[in-house]
PDB file as gemmi writes it, atoms N, CA and C in Angstrom:
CRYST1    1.000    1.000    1.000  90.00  90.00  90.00 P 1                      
ATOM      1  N   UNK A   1      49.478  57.513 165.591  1.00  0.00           N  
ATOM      2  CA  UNK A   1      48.255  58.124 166.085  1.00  0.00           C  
ATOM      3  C   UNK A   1      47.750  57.277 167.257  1.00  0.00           C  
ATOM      4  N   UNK A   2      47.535  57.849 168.938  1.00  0.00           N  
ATOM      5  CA  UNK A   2      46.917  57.260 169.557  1.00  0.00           C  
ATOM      6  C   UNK A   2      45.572  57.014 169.048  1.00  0.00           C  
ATOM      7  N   UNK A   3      45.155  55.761 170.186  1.00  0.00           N  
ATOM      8  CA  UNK A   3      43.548  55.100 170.252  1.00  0.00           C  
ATOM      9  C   UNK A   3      42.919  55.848 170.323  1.00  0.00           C  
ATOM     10  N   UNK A   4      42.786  57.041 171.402  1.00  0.00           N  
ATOM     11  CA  UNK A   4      41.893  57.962 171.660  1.00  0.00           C  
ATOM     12  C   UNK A   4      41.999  58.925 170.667  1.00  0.00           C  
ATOM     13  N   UNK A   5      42.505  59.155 169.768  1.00  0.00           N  
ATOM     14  CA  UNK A   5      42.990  60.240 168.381  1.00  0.00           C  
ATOM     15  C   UNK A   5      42.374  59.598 167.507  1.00  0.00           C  
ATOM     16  N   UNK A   6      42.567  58.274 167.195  1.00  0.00           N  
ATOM     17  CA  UNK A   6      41.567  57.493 166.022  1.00  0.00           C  
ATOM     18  C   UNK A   6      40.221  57.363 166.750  1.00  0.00           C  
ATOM     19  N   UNK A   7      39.828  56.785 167.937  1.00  0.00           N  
ATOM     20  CA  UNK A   7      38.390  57.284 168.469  1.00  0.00           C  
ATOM     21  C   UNK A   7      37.883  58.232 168.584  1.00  0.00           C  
ATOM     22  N   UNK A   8      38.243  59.595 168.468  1.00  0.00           N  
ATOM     23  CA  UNK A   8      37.729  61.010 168.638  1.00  0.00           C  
ATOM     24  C   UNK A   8      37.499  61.104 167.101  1.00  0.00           C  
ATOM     25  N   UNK A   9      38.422  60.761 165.972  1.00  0.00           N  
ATOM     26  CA  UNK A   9      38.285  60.868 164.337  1.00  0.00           C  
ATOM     27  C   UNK A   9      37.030  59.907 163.654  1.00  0.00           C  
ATOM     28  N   UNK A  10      36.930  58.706 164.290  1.00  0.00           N  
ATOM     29  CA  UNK A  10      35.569  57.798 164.038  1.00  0.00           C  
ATOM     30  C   UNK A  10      34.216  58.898 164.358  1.00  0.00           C  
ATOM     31  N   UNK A  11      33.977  58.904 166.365  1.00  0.00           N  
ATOM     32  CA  UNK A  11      33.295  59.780 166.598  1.00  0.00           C  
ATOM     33  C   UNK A  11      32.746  60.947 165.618  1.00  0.00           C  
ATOM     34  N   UNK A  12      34.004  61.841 165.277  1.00  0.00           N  
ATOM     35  CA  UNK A  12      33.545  62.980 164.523  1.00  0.00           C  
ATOM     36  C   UNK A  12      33.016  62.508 162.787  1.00  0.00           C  
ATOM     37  N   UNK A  13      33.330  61.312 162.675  1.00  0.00           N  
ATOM     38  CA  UNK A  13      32.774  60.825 161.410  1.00  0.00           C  
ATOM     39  C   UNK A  13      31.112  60.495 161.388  1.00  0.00           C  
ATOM     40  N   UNK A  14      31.460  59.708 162.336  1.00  0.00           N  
ATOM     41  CA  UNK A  14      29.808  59.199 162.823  1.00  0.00           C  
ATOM     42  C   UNK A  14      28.920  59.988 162.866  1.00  0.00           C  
ATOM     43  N   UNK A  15      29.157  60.823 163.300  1.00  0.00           N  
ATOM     44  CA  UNK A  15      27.856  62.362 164.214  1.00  0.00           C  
ATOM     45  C   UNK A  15      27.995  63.274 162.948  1.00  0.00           C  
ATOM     46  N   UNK A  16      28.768  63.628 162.296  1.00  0.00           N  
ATOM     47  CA  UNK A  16      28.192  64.463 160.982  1.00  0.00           C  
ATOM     48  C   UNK A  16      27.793  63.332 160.044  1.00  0.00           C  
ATOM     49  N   UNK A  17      28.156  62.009 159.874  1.00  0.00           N  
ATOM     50  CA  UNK A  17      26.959  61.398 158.857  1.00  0.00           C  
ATOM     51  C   UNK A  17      25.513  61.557 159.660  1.00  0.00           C  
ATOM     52  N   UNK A  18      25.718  60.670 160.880  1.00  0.00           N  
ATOM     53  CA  UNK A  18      23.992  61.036 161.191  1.00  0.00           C  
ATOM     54  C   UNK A  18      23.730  62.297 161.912  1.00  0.00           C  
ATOM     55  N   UNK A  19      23.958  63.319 161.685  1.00  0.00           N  
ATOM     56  CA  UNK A  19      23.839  64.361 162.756  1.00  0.00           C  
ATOM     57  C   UNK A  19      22.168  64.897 161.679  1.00  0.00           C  
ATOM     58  N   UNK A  20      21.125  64.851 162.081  1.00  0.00           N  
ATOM     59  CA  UNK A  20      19.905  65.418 161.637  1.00  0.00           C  
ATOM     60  C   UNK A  20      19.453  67.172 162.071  1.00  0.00           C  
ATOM     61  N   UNK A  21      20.830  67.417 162.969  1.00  0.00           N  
ATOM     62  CA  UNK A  21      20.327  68.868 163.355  1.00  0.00           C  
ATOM     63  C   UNK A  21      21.310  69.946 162.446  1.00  0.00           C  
ATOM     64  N   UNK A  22      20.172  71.427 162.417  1.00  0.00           N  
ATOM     65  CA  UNK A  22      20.511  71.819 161.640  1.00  0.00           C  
ATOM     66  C   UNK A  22      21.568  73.240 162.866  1.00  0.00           C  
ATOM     67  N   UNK A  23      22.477  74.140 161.762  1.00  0.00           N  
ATOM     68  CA  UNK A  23      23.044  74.892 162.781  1.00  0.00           C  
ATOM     69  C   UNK A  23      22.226  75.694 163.782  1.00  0.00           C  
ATOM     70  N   UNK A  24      22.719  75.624 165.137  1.00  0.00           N  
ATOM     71  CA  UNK A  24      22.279  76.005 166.587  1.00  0.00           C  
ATOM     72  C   UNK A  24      20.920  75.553 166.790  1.00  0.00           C  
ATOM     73  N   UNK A  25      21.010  74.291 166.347  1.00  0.00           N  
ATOM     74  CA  UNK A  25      19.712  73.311 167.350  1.00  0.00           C  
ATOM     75  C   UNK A  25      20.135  72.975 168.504  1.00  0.00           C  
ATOM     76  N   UNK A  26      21.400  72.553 169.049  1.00  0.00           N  
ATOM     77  CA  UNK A  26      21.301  71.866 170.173  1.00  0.00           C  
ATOM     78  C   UNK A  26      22.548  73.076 171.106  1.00  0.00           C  
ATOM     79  N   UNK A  27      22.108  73.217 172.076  1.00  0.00           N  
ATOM     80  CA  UNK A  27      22.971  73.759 173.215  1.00  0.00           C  
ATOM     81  C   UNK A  27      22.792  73.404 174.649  1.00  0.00           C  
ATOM     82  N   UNK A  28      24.473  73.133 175.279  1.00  0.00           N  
ATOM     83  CA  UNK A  28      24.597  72.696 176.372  1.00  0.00           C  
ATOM     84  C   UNK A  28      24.588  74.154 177.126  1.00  0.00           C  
ATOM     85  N   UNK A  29      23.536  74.247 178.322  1.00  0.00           N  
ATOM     86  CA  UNK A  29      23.544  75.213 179.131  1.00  0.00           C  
ATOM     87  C   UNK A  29      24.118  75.069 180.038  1.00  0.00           C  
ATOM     88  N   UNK A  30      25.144  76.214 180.493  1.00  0.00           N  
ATOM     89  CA  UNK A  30      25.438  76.324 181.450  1.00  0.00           C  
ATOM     90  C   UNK A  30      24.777  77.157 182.762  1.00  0.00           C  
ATOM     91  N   UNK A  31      24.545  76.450 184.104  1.00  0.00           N  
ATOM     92  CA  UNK A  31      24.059  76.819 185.021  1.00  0.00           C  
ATOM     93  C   UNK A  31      22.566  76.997 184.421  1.00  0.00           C  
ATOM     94  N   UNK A  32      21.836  76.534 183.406  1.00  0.00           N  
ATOM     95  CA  UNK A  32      21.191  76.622 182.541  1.00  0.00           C  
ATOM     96  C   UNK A  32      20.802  78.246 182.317  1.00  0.00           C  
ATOM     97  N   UNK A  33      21.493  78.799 182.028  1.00  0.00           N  
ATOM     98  CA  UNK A  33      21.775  80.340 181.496  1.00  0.00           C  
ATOM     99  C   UNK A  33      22.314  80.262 180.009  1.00  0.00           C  
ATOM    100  N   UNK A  34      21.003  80.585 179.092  1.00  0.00           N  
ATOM    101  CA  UNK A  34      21.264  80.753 177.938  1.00  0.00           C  
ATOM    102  C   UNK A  34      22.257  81.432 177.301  1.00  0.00           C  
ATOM    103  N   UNK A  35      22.457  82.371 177.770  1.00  0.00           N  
ATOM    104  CA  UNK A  35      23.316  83.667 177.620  1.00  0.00           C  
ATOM    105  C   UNK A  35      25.576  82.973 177.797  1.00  0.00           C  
ATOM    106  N   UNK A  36      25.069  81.776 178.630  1.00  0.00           N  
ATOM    107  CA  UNK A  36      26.314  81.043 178.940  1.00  0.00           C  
ATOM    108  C   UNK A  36      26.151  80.064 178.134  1.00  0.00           C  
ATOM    109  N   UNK A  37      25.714  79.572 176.916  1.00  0.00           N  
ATOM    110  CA  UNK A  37      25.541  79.111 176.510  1.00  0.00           C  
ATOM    111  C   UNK A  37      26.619  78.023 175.419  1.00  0.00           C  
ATOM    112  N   UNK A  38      26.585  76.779 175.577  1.00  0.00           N  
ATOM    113  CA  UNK A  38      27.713  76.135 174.451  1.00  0.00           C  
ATOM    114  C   UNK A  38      27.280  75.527 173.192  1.00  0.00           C  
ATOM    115  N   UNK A  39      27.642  76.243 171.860  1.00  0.00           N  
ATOM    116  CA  UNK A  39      26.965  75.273 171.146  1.00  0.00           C  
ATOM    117  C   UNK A  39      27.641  73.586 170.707  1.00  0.00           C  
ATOM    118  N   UNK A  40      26.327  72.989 170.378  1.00  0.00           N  
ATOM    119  CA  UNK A  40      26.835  71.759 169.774  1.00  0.00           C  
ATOM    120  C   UNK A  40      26.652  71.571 168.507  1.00  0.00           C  
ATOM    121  N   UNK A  41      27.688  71.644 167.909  1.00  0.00           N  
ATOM    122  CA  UNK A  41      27.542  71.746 166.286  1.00  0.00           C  
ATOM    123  C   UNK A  41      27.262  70.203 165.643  1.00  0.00           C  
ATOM    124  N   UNK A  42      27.705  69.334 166.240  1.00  0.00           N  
ATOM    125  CA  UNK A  42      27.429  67.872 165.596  1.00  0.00           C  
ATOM    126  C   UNK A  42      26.879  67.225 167.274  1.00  0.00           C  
ATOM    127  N   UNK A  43      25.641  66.247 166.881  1.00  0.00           N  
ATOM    128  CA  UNK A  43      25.295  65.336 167.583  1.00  0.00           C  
ATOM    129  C   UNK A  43      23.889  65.103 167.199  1.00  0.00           C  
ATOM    130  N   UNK A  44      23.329  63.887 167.594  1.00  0.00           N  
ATOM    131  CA  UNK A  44      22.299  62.822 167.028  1.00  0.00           C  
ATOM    132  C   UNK A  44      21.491  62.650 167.920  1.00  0.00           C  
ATOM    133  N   UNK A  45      20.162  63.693 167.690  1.00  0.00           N  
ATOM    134  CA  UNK A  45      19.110  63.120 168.643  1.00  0.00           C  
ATOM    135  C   UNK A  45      17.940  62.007 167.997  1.00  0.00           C  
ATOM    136  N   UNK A  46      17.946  61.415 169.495  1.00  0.00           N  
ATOM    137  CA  UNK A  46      16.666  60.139 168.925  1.00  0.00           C  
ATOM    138  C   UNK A  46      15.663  60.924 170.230  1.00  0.00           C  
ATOM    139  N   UNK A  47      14.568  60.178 169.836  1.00  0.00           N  
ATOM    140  CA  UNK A  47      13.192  60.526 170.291  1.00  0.00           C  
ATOM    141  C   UNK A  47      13.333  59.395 170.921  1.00  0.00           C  
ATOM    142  N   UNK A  48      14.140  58.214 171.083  1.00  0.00           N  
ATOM    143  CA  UNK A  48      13.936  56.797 171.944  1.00  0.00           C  
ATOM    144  C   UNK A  48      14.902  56.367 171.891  1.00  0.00           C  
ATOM    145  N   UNK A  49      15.736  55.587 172.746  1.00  0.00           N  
ATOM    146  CA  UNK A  49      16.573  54.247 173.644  1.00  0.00           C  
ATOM    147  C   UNK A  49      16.776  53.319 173.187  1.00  0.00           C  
ATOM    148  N   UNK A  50      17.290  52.903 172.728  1.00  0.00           N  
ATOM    149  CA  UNK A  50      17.121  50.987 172.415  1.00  0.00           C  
ATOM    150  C   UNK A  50      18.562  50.980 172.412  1.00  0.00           C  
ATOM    151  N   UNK A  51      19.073  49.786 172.999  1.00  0.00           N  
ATOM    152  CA  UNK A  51      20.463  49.382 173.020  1.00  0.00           C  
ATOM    153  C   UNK A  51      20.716  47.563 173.597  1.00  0.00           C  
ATOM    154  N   UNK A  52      21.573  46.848 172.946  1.00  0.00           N  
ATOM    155  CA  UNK A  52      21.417  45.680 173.429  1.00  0.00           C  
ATOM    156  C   UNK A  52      23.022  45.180 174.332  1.00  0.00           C  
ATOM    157  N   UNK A  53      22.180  44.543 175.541  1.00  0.00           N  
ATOM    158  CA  UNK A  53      23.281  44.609 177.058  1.00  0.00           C  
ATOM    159  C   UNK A  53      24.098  43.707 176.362  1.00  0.00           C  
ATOM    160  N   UNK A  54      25.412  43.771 176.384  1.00  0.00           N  
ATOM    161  CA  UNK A  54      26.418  43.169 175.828  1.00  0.00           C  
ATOM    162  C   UNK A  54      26.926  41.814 176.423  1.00  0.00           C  
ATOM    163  N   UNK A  55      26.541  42.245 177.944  1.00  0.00           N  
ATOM    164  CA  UNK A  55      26.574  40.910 178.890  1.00  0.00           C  
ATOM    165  C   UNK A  55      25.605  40.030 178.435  1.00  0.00           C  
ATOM    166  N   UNK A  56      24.404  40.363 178.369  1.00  0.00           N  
ATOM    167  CA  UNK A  56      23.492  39.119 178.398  1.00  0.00           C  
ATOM    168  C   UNK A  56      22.599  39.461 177.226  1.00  0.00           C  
ATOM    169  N   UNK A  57      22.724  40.289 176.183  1.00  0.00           N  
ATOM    170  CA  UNK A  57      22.242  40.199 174.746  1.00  0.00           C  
ATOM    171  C   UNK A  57      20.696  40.553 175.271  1.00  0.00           C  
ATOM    172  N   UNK A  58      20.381  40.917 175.969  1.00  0.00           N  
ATOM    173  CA  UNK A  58      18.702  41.514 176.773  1.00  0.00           C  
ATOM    174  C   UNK A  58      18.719  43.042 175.887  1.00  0.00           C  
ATOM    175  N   UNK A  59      17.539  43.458 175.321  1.00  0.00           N  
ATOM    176  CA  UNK A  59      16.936  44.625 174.878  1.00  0.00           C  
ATOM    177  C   UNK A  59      16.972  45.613 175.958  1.00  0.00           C  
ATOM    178  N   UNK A  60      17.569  46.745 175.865  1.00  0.00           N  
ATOM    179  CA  UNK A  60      17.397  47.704 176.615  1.00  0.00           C  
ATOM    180  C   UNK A  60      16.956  49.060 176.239  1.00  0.00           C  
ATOM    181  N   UNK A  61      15.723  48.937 176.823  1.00  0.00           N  
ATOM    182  CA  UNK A  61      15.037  50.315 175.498  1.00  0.00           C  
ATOM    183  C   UNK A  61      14.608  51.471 176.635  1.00  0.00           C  
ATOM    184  N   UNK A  62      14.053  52.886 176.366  1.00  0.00           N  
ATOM    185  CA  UNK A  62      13.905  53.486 176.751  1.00  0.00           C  
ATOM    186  C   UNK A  62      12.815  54.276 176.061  1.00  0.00           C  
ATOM    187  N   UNK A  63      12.091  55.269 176.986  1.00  0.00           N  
ATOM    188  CA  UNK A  63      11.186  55.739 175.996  1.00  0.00           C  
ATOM    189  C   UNK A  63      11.467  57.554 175.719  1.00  0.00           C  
ATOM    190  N   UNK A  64      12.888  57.620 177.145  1.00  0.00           N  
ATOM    191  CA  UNK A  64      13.589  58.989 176.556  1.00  0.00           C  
ATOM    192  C   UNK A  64      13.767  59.336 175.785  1.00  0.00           C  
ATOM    193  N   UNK A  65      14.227  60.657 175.322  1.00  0.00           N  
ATOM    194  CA  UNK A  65      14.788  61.181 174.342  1.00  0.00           C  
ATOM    195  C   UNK A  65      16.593  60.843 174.803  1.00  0.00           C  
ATOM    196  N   UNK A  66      17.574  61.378 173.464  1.00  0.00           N  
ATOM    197  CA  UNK A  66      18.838  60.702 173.763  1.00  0.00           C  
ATOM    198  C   UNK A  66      19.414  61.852 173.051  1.00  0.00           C  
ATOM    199  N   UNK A  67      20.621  62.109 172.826  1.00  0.00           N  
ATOM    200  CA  UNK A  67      21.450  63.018 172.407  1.00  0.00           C  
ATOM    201  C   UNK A  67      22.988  62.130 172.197  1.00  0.00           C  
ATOM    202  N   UNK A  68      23.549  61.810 171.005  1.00  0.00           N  
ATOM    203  CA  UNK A  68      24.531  61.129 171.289  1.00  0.00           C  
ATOM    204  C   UNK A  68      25.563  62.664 170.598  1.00  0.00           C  
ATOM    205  N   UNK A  69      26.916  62.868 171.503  1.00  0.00           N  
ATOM    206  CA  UNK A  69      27.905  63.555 171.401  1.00  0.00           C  
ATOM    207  C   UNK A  69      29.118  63.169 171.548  1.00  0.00           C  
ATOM    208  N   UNK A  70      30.132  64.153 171.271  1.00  0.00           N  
ATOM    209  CA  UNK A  70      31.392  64.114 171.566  1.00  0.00           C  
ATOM    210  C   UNK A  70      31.560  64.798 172.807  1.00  0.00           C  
ATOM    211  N   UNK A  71      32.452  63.895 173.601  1.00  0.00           N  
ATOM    212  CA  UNK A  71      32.743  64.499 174.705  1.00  0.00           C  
ATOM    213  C   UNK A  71      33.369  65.892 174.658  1.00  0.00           C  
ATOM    214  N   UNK A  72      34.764  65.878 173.776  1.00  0.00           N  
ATOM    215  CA  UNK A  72      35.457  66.927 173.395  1.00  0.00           C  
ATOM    216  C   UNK A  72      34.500  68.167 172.631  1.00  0.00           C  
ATOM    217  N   UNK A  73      33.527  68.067 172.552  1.00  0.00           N  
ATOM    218  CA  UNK A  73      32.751  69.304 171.964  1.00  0.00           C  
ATOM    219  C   UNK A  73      32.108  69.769 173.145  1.00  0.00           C  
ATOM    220  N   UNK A  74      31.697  69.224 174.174  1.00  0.00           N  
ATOM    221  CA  UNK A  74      31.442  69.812 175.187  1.00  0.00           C  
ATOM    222  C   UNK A  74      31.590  70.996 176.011  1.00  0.00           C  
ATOM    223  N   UNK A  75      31.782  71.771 176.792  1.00  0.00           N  
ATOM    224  CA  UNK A  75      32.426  72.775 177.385  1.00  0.00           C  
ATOM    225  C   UNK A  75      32.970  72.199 178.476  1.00  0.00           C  
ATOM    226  N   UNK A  76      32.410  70.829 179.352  1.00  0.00           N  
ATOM    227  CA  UNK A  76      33.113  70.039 180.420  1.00  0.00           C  
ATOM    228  C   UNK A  76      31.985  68.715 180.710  1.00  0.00           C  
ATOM    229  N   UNK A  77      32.533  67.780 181.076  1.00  0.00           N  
ATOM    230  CA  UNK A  77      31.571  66.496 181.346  1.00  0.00           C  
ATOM    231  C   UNK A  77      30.059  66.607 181.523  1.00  0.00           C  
ATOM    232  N   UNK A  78      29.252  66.240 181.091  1.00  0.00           N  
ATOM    233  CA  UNK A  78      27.935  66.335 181.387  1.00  0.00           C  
ATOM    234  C   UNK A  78      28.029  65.534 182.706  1.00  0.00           C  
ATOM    235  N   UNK A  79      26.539  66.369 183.150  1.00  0.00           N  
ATOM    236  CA  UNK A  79      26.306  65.410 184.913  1.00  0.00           C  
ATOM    237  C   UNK A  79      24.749  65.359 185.253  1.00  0.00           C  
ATOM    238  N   UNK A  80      23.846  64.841 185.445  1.00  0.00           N  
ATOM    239  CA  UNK A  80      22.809  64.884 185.724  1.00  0.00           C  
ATOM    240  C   UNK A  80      22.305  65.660 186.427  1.00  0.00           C  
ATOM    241  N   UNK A  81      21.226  66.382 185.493  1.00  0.00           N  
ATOM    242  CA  UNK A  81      20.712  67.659 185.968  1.00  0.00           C  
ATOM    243  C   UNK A  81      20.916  68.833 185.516  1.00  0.00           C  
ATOM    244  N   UNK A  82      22.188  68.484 184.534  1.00  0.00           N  
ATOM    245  CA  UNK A  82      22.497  69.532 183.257  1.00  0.00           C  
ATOM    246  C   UNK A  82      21.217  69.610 182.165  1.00  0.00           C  
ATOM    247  N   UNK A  83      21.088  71.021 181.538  1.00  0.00           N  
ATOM    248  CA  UNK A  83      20.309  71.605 180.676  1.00  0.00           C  
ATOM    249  C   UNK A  83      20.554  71.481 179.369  1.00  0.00           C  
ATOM    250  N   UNK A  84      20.015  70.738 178.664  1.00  0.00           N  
ATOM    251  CA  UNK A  84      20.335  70.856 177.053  1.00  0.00           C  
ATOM    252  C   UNK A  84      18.915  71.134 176.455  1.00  0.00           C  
ATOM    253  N   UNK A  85      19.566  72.093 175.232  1.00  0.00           N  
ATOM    254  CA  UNK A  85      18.181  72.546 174.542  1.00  0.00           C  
ATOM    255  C   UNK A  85      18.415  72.060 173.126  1.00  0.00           C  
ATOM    256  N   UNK A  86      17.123  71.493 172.695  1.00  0.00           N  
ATOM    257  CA  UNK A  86      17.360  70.651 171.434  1.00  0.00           C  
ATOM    258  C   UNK A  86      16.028  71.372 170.848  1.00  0.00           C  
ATOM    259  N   UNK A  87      16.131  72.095 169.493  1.00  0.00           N  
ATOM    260  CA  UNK A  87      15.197  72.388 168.404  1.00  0.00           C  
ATOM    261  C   UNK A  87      14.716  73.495 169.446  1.00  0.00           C  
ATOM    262  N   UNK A  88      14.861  74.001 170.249  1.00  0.00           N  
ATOM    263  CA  UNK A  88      13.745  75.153 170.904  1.00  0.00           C  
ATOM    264  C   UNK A  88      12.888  74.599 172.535  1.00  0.00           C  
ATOM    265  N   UNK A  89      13.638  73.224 172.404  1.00  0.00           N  
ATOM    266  CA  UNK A  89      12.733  72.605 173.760  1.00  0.00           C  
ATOM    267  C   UNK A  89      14.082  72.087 174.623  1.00  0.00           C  
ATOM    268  N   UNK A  90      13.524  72.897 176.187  1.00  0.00           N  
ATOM    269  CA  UNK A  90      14.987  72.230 177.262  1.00  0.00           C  
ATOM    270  C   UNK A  90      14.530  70.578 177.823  1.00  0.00           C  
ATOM    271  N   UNK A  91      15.697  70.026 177.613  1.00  0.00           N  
ATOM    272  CA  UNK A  91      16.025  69.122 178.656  1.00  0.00           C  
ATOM    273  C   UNK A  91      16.854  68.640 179.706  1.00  0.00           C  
ATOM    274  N   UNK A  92      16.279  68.024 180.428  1.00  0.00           N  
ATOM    275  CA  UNK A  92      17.423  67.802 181.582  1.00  0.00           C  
ATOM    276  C   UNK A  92      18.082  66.261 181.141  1.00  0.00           C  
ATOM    277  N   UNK A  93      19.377  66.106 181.574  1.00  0.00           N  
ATOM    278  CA  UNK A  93      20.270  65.117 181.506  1.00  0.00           C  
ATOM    279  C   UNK A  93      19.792  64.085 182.434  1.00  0.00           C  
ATOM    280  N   UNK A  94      19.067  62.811 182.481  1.00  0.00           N  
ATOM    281  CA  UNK A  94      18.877  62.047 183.484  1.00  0.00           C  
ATOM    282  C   UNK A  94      20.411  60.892 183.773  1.00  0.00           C  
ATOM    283  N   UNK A  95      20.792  60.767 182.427  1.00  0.00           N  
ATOM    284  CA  UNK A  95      21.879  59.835 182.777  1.00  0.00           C  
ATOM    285  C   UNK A  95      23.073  60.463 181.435  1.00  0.00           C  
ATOM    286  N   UNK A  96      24.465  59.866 181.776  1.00  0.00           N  
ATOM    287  CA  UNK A  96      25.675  59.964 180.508  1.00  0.00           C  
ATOM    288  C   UNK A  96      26.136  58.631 180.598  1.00  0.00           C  
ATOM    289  N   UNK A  97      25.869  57.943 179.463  1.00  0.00           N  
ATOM    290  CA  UNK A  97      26.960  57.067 179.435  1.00  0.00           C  
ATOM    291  C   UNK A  97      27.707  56.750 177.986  1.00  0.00           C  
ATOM    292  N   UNK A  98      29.104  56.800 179.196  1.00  0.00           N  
ATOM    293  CA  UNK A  98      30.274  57.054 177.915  1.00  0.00           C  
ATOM    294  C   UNK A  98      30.588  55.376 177.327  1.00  0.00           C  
ATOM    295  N   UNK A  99      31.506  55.949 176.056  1.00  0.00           N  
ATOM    296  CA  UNK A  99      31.728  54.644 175.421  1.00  0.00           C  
ATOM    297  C   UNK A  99      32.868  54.290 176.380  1.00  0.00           C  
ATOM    298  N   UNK A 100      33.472  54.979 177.173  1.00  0.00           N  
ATOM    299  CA  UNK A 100      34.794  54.694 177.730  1.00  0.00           C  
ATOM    300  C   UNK A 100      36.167  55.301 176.742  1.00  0.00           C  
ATOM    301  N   UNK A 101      35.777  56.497 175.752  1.00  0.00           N  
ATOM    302  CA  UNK A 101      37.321  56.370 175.017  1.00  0.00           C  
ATOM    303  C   UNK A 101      36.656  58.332 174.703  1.00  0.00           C  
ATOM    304  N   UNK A 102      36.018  58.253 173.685  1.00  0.00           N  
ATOM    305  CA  UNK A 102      35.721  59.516 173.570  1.00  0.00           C  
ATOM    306  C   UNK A 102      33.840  60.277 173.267  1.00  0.00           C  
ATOM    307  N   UNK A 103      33.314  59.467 173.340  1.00  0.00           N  
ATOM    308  CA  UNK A 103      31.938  59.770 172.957  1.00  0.00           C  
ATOM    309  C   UNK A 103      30.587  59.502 173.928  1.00  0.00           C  
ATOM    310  N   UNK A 104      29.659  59.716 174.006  1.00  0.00           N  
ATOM    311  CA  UNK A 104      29.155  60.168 175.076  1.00  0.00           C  
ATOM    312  C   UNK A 104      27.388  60.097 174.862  1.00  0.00           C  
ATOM    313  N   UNK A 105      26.170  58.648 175.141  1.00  0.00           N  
ATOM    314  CA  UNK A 105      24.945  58.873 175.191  1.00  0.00           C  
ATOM    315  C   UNK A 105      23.538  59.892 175.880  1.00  0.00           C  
ATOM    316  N   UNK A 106      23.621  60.869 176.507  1.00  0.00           N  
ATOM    317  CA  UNK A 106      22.927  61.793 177.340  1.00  0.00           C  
ATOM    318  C   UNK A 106      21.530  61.117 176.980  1.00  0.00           C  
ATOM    319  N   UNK A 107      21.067  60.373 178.114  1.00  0.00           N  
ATOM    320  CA  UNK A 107      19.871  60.297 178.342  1.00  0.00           C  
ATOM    321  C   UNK A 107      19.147  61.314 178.837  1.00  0.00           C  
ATOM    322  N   UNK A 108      18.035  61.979 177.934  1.00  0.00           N  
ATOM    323  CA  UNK A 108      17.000  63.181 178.635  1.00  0.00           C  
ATOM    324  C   UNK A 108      15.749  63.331 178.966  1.00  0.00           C  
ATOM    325  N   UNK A 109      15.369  63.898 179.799  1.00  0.00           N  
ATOM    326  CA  UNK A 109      13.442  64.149 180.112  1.00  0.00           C  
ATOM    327  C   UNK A 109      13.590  65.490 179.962  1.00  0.00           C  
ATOM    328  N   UNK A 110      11.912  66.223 179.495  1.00  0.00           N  
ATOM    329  CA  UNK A 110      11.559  67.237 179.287  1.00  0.00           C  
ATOM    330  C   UNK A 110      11.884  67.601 180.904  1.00  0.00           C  
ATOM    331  N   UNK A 111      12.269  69.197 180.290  1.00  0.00           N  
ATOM    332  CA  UNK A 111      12.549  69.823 181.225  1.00  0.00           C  
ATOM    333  C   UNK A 111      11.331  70.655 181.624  1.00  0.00           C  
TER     334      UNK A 111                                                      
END                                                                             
């Protein structure tokens, strides 16, 4: 089994233990046209940021909202300025950052 085959199998472990949403809470819009719509069946929203810089062990918090996903559930790479709707409320994508293998943080502001 490749790395990226056992990292995509962790991923999908992770996000249905903590996944708090229930079916068709969260969708990635396309062109933000509902109707084009992708669902996301597993992923983990926080109401806030916090992460610690690996370089220099510094707090890095945020007061965004966050969406953590699988890349592969996606319909294609998120990019800033993409539409996601979580519980009934849109947001826009301000930042993605990937783990580098298969999984994926979407930093968001109300849209």
């Amino acid at each position: 089994m490749s790395w990226q085959a056992i990292a995509d199998r962790a991923a999908r472990a992770i996000l249905r233990t903590f996944n708090e949403n229930t079916v068709s809470e969260v969708w990635f819009l396309i062109d933000g046209n509902p109707v084009d719509s992708h669902l996301i069946e597993q992923a983990v929203f926080d109401c806030a940021y916090i992460v610690q810089d690996p370089q220099t062990g510094a707090i890095v918090s945020s007061t965004n909202p966050t969406l953590g996903v699988r890349l592969q559930d996606l319909p294609r790479l998120p990019l800033p300025s993409d539409v996601i709707q979580v519980r009934d409320k849109l947001y826009t994508i301000d930042d993605v950052i990937q783990d580098g293998v298969t999984a994926a943080v979407l930093i968001l502001r109300e849209a």
